[in-house]
C-alpha positions as CSV (number, residue, x, y, z in Angstrom):
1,X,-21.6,2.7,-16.5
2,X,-21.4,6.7,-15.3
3,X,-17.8,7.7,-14.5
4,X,-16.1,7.9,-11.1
5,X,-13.2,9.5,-9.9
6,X,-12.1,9.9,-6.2
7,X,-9.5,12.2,-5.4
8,X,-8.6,12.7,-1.9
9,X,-5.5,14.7,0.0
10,X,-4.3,14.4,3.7
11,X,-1.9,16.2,5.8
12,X,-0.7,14.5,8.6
13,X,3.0,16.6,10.1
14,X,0.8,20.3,9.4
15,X,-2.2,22.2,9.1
16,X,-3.5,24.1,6.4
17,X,-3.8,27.6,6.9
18,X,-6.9,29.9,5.8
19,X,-5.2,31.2,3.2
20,X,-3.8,27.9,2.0
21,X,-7.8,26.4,1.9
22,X,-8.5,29.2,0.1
23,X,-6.3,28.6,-2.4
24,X,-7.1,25.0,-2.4
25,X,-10.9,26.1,-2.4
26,X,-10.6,28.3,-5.6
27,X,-10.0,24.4,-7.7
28,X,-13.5,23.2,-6.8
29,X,-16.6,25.1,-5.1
30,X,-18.0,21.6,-4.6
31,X,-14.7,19.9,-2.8
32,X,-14.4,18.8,1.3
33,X,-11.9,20.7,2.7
34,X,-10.4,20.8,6.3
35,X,-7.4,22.2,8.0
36,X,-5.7,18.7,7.3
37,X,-8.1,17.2,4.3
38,X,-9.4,17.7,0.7
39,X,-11.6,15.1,-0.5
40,X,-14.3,15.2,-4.0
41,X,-15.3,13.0,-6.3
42,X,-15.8,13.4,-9.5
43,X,-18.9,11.7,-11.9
44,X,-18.8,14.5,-14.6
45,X,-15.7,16.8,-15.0
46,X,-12.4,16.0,-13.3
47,X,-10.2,17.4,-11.5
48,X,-8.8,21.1,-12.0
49,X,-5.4,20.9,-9.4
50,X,-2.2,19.3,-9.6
51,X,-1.4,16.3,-7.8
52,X,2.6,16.0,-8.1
53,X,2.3,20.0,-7.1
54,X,-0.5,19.6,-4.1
55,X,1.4,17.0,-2.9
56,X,5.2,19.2,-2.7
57,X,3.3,22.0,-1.5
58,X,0.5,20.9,0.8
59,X,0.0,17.6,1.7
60,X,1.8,14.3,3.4
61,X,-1.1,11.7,1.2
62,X,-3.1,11.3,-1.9
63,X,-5.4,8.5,-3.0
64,X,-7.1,8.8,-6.6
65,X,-9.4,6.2,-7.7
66,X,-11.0,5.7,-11.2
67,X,-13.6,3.1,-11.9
68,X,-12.0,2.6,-15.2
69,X,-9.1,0.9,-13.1
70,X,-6.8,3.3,-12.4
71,X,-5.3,3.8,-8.5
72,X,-2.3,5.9,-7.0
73,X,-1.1,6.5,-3.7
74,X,1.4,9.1,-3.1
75,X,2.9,9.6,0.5
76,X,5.3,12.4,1.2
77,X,8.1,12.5,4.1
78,X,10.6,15.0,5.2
79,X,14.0,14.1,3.3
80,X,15.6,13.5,6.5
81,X,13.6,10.5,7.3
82,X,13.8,8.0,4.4
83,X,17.2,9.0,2.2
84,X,16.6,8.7,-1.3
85,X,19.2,5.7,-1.8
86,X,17.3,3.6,0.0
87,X,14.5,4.5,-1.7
88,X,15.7,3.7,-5.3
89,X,16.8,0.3,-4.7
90,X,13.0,-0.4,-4.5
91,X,11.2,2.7,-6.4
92,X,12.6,1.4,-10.4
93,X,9.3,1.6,-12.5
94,X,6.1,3.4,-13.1
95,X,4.4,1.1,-10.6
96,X,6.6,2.7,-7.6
97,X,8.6,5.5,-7.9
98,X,10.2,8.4,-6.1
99,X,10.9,12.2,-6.1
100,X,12.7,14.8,-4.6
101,X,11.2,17.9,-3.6
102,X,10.6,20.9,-0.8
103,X,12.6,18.9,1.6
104,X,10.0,16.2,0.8
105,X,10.8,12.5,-0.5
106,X,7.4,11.4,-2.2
107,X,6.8,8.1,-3.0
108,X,4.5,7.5,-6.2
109,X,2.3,3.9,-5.9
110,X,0.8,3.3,-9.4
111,X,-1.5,1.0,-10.9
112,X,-3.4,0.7,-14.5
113,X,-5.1,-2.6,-14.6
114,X,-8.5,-2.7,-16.2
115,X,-10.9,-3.2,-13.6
116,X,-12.4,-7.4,-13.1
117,X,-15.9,-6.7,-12.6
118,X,-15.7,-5.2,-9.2
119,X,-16.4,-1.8,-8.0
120,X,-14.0,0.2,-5.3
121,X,-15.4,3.3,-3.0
122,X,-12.6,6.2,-2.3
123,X,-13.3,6.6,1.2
124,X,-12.0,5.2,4.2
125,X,-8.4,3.7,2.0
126,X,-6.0,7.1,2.2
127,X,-6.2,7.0,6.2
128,X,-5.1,3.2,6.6
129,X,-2.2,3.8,4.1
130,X,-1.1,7.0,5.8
131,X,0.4,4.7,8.8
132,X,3.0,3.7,6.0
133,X,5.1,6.5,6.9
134,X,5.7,6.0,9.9
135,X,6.8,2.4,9.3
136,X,8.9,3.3,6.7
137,X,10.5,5.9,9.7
138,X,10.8,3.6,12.0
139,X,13.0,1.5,8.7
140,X,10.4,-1.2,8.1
141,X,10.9,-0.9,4.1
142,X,8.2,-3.8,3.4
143,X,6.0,-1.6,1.4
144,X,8.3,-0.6,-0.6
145,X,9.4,-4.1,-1.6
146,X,5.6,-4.8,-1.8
147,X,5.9,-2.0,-4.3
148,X,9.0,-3.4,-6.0
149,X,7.1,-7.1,-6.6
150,X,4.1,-4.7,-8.2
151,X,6.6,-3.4,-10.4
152,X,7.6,-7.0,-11.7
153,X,4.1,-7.9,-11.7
154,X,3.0,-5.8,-13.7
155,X,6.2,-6.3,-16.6
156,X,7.5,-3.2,-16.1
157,X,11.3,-4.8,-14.9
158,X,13.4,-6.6,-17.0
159,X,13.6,-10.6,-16.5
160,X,17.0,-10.6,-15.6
161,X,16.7,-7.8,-12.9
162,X,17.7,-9.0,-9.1
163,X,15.0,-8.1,-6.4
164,X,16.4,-5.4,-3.8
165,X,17.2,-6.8,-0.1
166,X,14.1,-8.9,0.9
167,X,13.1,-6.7,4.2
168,X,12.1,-8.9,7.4
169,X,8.7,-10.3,8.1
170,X,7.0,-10.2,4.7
171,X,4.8,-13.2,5.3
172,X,3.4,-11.4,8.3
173,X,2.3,-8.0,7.1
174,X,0.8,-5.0,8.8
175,X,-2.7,-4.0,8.8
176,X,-2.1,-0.8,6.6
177,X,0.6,-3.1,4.1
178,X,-1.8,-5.2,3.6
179,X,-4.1,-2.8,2.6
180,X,-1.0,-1.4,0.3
181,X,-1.3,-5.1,-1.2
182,X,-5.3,-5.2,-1.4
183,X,-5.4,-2.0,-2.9
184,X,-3.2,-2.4,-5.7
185,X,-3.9,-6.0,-6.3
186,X,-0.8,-7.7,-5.9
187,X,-0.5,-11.5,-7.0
188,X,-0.7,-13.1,-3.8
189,X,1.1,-16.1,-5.1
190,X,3.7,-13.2,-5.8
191,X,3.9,-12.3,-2.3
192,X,4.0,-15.9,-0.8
193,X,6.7,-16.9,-2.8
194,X,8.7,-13.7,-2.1
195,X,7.9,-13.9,1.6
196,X,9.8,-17.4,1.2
197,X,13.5,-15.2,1.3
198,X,12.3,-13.1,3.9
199,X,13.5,-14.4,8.0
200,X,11.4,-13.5,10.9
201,X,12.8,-11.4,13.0
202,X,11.0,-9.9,16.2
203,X,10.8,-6.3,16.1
204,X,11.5,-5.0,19.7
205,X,11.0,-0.8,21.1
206,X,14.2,0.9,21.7
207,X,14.5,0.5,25.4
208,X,14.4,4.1,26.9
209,X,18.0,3.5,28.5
210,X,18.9,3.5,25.2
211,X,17.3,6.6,23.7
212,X,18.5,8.1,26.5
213,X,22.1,7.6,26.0
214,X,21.5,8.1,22.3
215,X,20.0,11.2,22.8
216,X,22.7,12.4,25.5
217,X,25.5,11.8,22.9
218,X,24.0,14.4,20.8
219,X,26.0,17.8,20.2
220,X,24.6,20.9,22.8
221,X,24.1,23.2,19.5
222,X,22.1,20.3,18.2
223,X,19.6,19.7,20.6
224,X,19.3,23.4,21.3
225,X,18.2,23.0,17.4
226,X,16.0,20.6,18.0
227,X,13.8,22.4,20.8
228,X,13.6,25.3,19.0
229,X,11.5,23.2,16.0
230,X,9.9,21.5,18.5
231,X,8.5,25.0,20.1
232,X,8.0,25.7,16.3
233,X,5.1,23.5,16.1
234,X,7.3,20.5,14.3
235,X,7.0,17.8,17.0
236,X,5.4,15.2,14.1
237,X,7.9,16.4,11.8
238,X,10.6,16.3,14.5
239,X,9.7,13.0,15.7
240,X,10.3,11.3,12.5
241,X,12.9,12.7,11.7
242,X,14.8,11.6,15.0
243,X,13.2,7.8,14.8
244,X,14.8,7.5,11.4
245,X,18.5,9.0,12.6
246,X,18.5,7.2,15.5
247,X,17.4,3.5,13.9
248,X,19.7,4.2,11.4
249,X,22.5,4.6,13.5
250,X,21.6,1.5,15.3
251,X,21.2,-1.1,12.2
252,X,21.5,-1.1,8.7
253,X,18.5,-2.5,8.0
254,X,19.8,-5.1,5.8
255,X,17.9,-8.5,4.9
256,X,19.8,-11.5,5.9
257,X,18.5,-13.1,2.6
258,X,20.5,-10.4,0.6
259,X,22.9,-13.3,-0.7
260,X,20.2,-14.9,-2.1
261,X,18.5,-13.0,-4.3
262,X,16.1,-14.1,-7.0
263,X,15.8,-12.4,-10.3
264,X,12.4,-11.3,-11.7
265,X,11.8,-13.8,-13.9
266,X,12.4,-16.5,-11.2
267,X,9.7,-14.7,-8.8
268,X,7.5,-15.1,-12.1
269,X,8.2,-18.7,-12.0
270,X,7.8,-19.4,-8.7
271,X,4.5,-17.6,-8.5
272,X,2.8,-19.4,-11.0
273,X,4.5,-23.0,-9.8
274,X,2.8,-21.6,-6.5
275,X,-0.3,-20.9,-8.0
276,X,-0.7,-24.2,-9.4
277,X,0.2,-26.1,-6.6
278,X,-2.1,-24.1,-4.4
279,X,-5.5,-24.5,-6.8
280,X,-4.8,-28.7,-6.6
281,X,-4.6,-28.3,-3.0
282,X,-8.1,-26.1,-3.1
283,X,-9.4,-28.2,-5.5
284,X,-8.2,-31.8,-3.4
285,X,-9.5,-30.1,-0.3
286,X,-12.8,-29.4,-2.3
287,X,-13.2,-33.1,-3.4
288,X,-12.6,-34.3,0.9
289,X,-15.3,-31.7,1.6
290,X,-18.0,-32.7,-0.9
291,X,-17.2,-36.4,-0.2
292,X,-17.2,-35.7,3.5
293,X,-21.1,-33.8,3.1
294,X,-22.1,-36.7,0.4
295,X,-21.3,-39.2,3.4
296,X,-22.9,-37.5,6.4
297,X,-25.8,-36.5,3.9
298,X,-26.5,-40.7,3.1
299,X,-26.3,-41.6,6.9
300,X,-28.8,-39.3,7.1
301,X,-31.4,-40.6,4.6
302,X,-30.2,-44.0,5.9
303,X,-31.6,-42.7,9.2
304,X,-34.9,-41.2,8.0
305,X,-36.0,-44.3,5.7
306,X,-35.6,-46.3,8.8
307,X,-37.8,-44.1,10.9
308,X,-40.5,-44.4,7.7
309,X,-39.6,-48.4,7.7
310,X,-43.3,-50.1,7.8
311,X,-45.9,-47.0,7.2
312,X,-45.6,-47.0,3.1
313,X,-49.4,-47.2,3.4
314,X,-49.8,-44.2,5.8
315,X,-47.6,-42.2,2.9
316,X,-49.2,-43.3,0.2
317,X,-52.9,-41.9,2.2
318,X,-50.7,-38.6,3.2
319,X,-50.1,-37.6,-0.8
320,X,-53.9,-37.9,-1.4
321,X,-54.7,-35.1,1.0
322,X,-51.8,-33.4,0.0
323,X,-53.1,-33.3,-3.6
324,X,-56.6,-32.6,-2.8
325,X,-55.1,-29.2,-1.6
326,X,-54.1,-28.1,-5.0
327,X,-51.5,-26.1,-3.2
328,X,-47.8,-25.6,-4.9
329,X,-46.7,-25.9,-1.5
330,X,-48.4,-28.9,-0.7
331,X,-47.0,-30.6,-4.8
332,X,-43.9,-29.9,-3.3
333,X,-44.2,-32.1,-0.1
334,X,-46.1,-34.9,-2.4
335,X,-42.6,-35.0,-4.5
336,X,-40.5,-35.3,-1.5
337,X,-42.9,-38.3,-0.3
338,X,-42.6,-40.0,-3.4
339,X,-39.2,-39.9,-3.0
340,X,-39.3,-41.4,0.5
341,X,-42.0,-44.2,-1.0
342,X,-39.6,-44.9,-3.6
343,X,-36.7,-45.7,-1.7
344,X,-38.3,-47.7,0.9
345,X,-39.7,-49.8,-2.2
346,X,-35.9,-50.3,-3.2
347,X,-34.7,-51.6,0.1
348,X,-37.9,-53.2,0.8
349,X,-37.5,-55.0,-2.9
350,X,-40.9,-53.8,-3.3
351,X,-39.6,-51.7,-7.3
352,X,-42.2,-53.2,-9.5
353,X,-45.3,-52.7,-7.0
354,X,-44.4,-48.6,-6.4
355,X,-44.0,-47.9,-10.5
356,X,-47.4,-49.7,-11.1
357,X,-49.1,-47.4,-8.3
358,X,-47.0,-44.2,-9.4
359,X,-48.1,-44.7,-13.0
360,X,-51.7,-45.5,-11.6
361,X,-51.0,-42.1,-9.8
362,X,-49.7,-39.8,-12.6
363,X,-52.5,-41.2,-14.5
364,X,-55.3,-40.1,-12.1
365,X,-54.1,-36.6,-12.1
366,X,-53.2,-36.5,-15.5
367,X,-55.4,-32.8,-15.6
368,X,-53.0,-31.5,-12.9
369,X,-49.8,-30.3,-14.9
370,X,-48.2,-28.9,-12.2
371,X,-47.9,-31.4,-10.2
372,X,-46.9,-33.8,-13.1
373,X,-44.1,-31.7,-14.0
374,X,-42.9,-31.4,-10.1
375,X,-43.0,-35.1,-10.3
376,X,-40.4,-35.2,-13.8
377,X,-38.2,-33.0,-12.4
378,X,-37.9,-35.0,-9.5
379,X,-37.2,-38.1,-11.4
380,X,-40.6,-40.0,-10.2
């Protein structure tokens, strides 16, 4: 199997100047690089630039893909927009981490499991998971929990360590979480039985009454600030930032299942009690199916021996030219005959007579192997 390595950089909050893709252009000749995107993959080689450093420096995302197993997300947001306590409660383990730097809180997803036979394209994954930030803006921390429960998956927490608050809605996740969970292969058993702690709530828009009067509490000097940035070209930027201040301000963001937290080992347990339970279901639901299929399947063959009730003989002339054909095609509608001739003979009580006659048969065309052996396989 060659080698394969995806790396791939996106900048959502600003463009790259000329000189930056210059600089980003003197790491690889070979590399895709726009004002908001560098993108190559690697079969021989690897890459000659620094992730941790692109990602302070340049860029907002960053998938890298390995066919050996290995996959990391990295998504970057102003400071301002996701404080780094809040962050840490979930981001406690190789698997998910976090890091200050440039004004920028990156978030590190990280996963090492050999791959299980399957084989994963780069492209199309960096743009879904992008949307991430913004959720976790607007204080929706579920990929960050989703993160957490990777963590524990993957042994790198201690038994005995609590899960952080459980955020809202787990059972019901967005498109690009999902993809989070896809990506990295989370247990869902895992999820199900952490989404168990999580209450629904119904996420509703600020009403604009209310960002108005939020926004006119706002100091003078402040919002004179703010339009300055905005003329500044920072109106992603600037947006985030003022989503995350003013949904702060307005709830804590708090689970209502923070009393009941489970430990890690507990989530272990559950999973695999959920796991269990869940393949006797598949397994139950399996047997009704076949059952189900093996009953329509005999009212069926009921039906078509009782349309053949009374023209054995007519059969029994219809394999003869069949067999003078000395077509494979044609072997294969005498063995579907002989099955029709022999159980008409069984509910006709007629046994005895059809083996004398099939034997009489088999002996005839004793020089036609081919047909013989269609016959044995089909138990005539």
């Amino acid at each position: 199997m060659s080698e394969y390595q995806y790396y791939e950089f996106q900048t959502v909050d600003d463009r790259l100047s000329e000189k930056e893709m210059q600089e980003l252009r003197s790491y690889s000749t070979r590399a895709r690089i726009t004002p908001t995107s560098f993108i190559n993959e690697y079969n021989f080689g690897s890459f000659k630039g620094n992730a941790d450093a692109w990602m302070e420096k340049y860029f907002d995302g960053f998938l890298y893909l390995a066919n050996w197993g290995t996959r990391e997300l990295q998504l970057a947001l102003p400071a301002k927009v996701l404080p780094a306590d809040a962050a840490r409660r979930y981001c406690c383990s190789r698997v998910v981490s976090s890091r200050e730097n440039s004004g920028k809180l990156i978030l590190t997803f990280l996963s090492e499991k050999e791959p299980d036979g399957e084989w994963l394209e780069g492209e199309g994954h960096l743009s879904s998971l992008l949307q991430i930030r913004n959720e976790l803006a607007q204080g929706d921390f579920r990929s960050l929990y989703l993160g957490w429960l990777l963590g524990a998956q993957a042994g790198e927490l201690t038994e005995t360590k609590t899960e952080p608050p459980v955020p809202p809605n787990l059972a019901h996740l967005s498109g690009p979480q999902a993809n989070l969970a896809d990506f990295f292969r989370l247990d869902p058993d895992l999820l199900a039985v952490a989404a168990q702690n999580s209450p629904g709530a119904r996420v509703e828009a600020a009403k604009r009454q209310e960002l108005s009067s939020w926004v006119a509490e706002l100091p003078a000097q402040e919002k004179d600030k703010i339009l300055v940035r905005l003329m500044a070209g920072e109106k992603a930027k600037l947006g985030m930032e003022l989503q995350s201040r003013f949904r702060r301000q307005r709830d804590t963001n708090e689970s209502t299942a923070a009393a009941n937290r489970r430990t890690v080992s507990e989530l272990l347990a559950a999973a695999e009690a959920h796991r269990h339970e869940r393949q006797e279901e598949q397994a139950r639901q399996a047997t009704l199916k076949e059952a189900h299929r093996e009953r329509l399947a005999a009212i069926a063959r009921e039906k078509h021996l009782e349309s053949l009730q009374g023209r054995s003989e007519t059969i029994w002339a219809s394999v003869e030219t069949l067999v003078a054909t000395r077509l494979p095609k044609s072997y294969d509608q005498v063995v579907q005959h002989f099955g029709d001739l022999r159980d008409l003979a069984e509910r006709e009580g007629q046994q005895v007579d059809f083996r004398k006659r099939l034997a009489a048969f088999r002996s005839q065309h004793s020089a036609k192997k081919s047909l013989l052996d269609r016959l044995t396989k089909g138990g005539l």
